[in-house]
matplotlib code that plots the C-alpha trace (Angstrom):
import matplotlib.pyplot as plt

x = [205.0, 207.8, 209.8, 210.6, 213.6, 213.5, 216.1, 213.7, 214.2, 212.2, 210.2, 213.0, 215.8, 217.2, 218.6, 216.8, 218.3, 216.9, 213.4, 212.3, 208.5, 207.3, 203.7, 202.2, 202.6, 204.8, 201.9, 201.0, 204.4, 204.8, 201.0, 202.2, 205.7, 203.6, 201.8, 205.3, 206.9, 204.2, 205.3, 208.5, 210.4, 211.4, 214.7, 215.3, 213.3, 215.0, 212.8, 214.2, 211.7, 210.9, 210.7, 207.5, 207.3, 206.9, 207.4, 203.8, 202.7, 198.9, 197.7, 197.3, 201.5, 202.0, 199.9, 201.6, 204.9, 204.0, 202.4, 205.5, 208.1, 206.4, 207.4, 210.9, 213.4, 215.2, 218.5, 221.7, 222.5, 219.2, 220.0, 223.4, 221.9, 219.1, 222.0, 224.0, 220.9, 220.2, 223.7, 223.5, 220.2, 222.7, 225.4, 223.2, 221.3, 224.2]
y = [-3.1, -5.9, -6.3, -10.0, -11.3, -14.7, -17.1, -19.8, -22.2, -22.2, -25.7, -25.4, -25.9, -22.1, -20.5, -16.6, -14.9, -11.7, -11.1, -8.4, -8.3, -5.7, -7.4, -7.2, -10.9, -13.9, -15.8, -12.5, -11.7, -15.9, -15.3, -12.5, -14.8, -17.4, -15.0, -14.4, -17.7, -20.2, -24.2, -22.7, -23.8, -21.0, -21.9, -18.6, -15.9, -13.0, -10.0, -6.1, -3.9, -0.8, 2.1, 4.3, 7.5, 10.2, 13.5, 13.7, 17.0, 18.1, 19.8, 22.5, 22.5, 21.6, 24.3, 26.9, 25.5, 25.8, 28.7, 30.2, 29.2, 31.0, 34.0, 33.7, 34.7, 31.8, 30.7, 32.0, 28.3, 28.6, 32.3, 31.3, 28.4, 30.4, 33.0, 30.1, 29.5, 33.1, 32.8, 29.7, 31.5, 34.5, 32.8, 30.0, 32.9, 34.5]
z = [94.8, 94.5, 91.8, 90.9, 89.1, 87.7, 85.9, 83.7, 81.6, 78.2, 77.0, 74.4, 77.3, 76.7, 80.3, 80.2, 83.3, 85.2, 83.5, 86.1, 86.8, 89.0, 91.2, 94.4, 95.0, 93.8, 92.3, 90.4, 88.9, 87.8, 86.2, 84.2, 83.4, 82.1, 80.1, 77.9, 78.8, 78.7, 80.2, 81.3, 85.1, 87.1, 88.4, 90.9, 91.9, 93.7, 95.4, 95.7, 97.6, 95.0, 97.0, 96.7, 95.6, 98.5, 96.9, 94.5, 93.5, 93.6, 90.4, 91.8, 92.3, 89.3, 87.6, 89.7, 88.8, 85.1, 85.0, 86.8, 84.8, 81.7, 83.9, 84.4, 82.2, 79.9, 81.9, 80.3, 78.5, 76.7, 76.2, 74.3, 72.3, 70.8, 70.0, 68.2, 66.5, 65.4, 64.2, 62.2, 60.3, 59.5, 57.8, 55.8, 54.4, 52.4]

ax = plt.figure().add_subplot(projection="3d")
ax.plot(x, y, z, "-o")
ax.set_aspect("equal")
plt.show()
C-alpha cells in the first residue's frame, strides 16, 4: 500500500493541505478523495512507501503467548499499584 498526500482546493476556493489517503493506486486514493471532496482540483499529490508489516503472529503464538502470561507472576509495578489500591480501600473505609 501507498499512502497519498494531497493539497486540494474545495469548489468553494478553500486550500485543505495534506489529506493522507492510504491506496494501492493514484486513481484509487483520488476515487476515495472525491468521495469526501466531491468537484474539487488536486493541486499536489506526494507518495511515502508504507512499510509492511513483517513480524505477524500465527494464532497459535498468540494463544501460547496469552495463555502464558496468565502464568507468570504480575511485575513488581503492577504489584505496587494494586498495593496503593488496597491502601486507598483501607483509609476511605474509616
Amino acid at each position: 500500500m501507498t499512502r497519498y498526500g494531497f493539497t486540494i482546493r474545495t469548489r468553494s476556493g478553500q486550500r485543505i493541505e495534506l489529506i493522507s489517503i492510504m491506496a494501492a493506486t493514484r486513481a484509487d486514493a483520488e476515487r476515495r478523495l472525491r468521495q469526501m471532496y466531491q468537484q474539487c482540483e488536486v493541486v499536489e499529490c506526494r507518495l511515502s512507501a508504507v512499510p509492511r508489516r513483517v513480524d505477524t503472529q500465527e494464532a497459535a503464538a498468540v494463544i501460547s503467548l496469552v495463555s502464558d502470561s496468565e502464568r507468570a507472576p504480575a511485575p513488581a509495578a503492577v504489584a505496587e499499584f494494586q498495593g496503593v489500591i488496597q491502601l486507598r480501600r483501607k483509609v476511605s473505609a474509616y
